[in-house]
C-alpha positions in Angstrom: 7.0 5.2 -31.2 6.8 1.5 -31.2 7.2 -0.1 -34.5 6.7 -3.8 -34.4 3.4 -5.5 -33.3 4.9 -7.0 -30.2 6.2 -3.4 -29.1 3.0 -2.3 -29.9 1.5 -5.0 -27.8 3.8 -4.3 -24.7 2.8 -0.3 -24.7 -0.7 -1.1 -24.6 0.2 -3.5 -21.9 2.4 -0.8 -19.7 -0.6 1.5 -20.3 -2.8 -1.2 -18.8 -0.6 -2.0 -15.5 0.3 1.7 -15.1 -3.3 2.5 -14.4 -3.7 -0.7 -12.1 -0.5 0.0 -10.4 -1.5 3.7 -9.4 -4.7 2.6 -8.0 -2.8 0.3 -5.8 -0.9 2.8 -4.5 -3.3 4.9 -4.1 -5.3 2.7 -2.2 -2.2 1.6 -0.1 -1.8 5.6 0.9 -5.4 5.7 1.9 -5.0 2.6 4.0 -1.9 4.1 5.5 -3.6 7.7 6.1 -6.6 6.3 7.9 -4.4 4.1 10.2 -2.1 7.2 11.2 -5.2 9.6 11.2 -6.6 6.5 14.4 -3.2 7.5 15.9 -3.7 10.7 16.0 -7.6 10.9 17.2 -6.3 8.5 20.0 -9.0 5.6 19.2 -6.8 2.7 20.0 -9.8 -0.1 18.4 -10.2 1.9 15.7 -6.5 2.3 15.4 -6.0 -1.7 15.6 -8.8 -2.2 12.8 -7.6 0.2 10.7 -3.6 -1.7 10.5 -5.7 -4.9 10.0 -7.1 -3.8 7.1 -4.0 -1.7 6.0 -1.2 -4.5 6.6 -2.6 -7.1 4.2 -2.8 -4.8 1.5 0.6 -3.8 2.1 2.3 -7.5 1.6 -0.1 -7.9 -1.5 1.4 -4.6 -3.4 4.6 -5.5 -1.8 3.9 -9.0 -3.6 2.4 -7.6 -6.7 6.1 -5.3 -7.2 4.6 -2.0 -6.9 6.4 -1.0 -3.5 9.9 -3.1 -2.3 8.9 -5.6 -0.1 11.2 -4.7 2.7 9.9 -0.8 2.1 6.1 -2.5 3.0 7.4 -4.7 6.1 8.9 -1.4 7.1 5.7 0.6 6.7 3.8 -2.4 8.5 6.5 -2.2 11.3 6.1 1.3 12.1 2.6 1.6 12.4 2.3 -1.6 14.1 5.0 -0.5 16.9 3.0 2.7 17.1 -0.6 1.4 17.6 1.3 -0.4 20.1 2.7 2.2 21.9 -1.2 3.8 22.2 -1.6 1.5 25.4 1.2 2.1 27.5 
């Protein structure tokens, strides 16, 4: 258990950003799930709106430090070459 204010201070502040941090992720897995679900349903507009929506908020929790930032461009890549794909 912390003993001094300031280590105090800082688990109150983990607490805080914990809580942020899983609702980012969260939110990043939803955006994620709803591109590749497009994919699947073979709705290639939908599939193009849903990775526009999905790739910003990758690079701002890449930005943020909750996911590596090369693990985001890699996510962004992949779904990006496979909405692609949908055409040909």
């Amino acid at each position: 258990m912390a003993n001094t204010s300031s280590a105090k201070k800082a688990a109150r502040q983990m607490i805080r950003r914990t809580e942020i941090n899983k609702a980012r992720r969260s939110r990043v897995k939803s955006e994620v799930r709803s591109v590749e679900e497009a994919i699947k349903s073979g709705d290639r507009a939908k599939a193009q709106a849903a990775l526009a929506a999905a790739e910003p908020l990758l690079v701002r929790t890449a930005q943020k430090g909750v996911m590596h930032k090369k693990t985001a461009s890699r996510k962004v890549s992949r779904l990006a070459q496979r909405v692609k794909a949908m055409s040909a």
